[in-house]
C-alpha positions in Angstrom: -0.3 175.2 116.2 -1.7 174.0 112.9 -4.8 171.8 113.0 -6.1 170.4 109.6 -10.3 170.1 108.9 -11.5 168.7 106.0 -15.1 169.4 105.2 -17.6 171.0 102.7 -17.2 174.8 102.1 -20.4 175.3 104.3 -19.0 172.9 107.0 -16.3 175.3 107.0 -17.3 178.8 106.4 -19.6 178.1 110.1 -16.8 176.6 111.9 -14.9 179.7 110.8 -17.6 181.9 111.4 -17.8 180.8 114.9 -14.2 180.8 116.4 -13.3 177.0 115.8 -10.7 177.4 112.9 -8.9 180.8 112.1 -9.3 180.4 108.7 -10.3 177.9 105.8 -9.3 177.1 102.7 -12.3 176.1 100.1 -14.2 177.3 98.1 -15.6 180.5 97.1 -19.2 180.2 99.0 -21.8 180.0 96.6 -23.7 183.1 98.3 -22.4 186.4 99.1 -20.2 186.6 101.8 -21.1 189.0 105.1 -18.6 191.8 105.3 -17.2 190.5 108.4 -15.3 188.0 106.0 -12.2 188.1 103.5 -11.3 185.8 100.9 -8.3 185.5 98.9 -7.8 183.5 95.9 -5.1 180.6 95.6 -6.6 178.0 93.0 -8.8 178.4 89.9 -9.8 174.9 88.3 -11.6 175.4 85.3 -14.0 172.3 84.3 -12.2 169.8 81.6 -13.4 166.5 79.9 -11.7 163.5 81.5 -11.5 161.0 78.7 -9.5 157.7 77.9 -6.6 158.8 76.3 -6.9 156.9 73.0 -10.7 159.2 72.6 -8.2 162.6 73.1 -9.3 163.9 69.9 -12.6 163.2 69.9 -15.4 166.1 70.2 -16.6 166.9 74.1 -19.7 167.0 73.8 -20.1 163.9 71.2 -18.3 162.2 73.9 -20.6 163.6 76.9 -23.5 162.1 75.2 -22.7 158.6 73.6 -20.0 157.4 76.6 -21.6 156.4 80.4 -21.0 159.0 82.6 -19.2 158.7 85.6 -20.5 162.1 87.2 -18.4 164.0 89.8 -21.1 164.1 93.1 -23.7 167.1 92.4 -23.8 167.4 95.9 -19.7 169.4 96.1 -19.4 172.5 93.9 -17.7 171.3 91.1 -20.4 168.7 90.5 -23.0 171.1 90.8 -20.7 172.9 88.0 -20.7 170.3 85.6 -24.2 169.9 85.9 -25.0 173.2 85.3 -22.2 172.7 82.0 -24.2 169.6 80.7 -27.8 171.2 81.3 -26.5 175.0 78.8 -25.0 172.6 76.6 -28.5 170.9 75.9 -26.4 167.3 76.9 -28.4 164.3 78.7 -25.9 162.2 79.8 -26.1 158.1 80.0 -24.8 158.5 83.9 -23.2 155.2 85.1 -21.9 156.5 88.4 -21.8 159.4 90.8 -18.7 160.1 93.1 -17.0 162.4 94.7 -13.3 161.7 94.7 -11.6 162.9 91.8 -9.1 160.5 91.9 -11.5 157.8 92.0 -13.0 159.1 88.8 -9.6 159.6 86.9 -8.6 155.9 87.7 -12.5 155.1 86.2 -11.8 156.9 83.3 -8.1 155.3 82.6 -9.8 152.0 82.9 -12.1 152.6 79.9 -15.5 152.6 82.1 -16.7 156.1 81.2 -15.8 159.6 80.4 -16.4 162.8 83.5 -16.5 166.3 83.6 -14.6 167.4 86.3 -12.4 170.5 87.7 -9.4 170.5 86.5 -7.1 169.4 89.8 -3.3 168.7 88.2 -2.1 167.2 90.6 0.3 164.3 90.4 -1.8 161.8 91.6 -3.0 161.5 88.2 0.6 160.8 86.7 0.8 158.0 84.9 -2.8 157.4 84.3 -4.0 157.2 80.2 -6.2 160.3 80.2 -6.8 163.0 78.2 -7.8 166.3 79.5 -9.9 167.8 76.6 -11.3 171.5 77.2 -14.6 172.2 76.8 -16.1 174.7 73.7 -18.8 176.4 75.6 -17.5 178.9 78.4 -18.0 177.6 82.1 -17.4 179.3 85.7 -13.7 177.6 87.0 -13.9 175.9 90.5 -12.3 178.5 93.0 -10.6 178.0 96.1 -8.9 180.4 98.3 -8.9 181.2 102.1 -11.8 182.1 104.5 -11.1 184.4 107.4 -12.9 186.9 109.6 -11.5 190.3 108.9 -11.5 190.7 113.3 -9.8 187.3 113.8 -7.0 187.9 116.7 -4.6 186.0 114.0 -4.9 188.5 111.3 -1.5 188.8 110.7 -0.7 185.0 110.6 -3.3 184.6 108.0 -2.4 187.6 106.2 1.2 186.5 106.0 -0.1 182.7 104.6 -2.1 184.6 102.2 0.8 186.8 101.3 3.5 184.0 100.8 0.6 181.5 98.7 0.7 181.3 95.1 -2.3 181.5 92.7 -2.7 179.3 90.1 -5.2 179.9 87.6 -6.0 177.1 84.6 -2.7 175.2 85.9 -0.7 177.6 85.6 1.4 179.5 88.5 1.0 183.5 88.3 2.3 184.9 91.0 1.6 186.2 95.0 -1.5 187.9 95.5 
C-alpha cells in the first residue's frame, strides 16, 4: 500500500522518525542526520535565474538588482538558498513578492512582473512559458532531494529496491542508478 504525504522536510524526517511513513522523499535535512537514518540521492536542482525570455542575455546579477523580485518563500530550503545566493553576492534586491510555488513564480516571471532565483525544477509544467533560465556566476549549494529511511525500518528491502530502481538527475541531467 502506497500513501502519499506532502510536507516540509522536517514535517517529514519526524513522521519518518516515528513509524508513520516508511520513508520520505525531500530534502537533504539541513542538520546532520542521526545514524539510525539513510539517505539516497535522486534530484540535484542547482539555483538558476528565472527571467523573461526577451532579458535571456542580460547579466544575473544586473538583473537581481534593477528588476522586482518575486522571491521563492525563505521559509522552504531553496528559498533560504537563494537568500543565502543574494546576501555572498553583495545583491539587495527590490522584492515585490514572496511565494512558495515554483510554478506560480515561473508563470510571474513569463508575464513580465519580475525576475526569481529559484531551484532549477525542469519539469514540464513550465513548457511553453517565455522564460529564460540564466545560470548564475558565483558558485551556490544545488537543492537536494533524495529518500529518508530508518536503516531498522521492517521495509528495508522495499525501500532499498525503490532506491535501487530511481534515477539521479543532477543539473537536469539523468546519470544513472545509484
Amino acid at each position: 500500500k502506497v500513501f502519499l504525504q506532502s510536507g516540509t522536510t522536517a514535517t517529514l524526517h519526524k513522521a519518518v522518525q516515528q513509524g508513520e511513513l516508511d520513508a520520505a522523499v525531500c530534502l537533504h535535512p539541513p542538520y546532520v542526520l542521526a545514524k539510525t537514518f539513510d539517505w539516497s540521492l535522486l534530484r540535484e536542482e542547482p539555483l538558476v535565474l528565472l527571467a523573461p525570455s526577451r532579458l535571456a542575455r542580460r547579466d544575473p546579477h544586473e538583473l537581481l538588482r534593477t528588476s522586482p523580485l518575486i522571491r521563492y518563500d525563505r521559509a522552504l530550503g531553496g528559498g533560504k538558498q537563494a537568500d543565502r545566493y543574494l546576501r555572498a553576492a553583495g545583491i539587495v534586491p527590490q522584492e515585490r513578492f514572496e511565494l512558495s510555488s515554483l510554478l506560480a513564480i515561473a508563470m510571474m516571471v513569463d508575464r513580465g512582473l519580475g525576475v526569481s532565483l529559484v531551484p532549477d525544477i525542469a519539469s514540464p509544467l513550465l513548457d511553453g512559458q517565455r522564460i529564460a533560465k540564466i545560470p548564475l556566476p558565483l558558485p551556490s549549494e544545488p537543492r537536494r532531494f533524495g529518500v529518508l529511511w530508518l536503516r531498522a525500518s521492517p521495509r528495508q528491502r522495499l525501500i532499498q529496491g525503490f532506491v535501487d530502481n530511481a534515477e539521479i538527475v543532477v543539473a537536469g541531467k539523468r546519470i544513472g542508478k545509484p
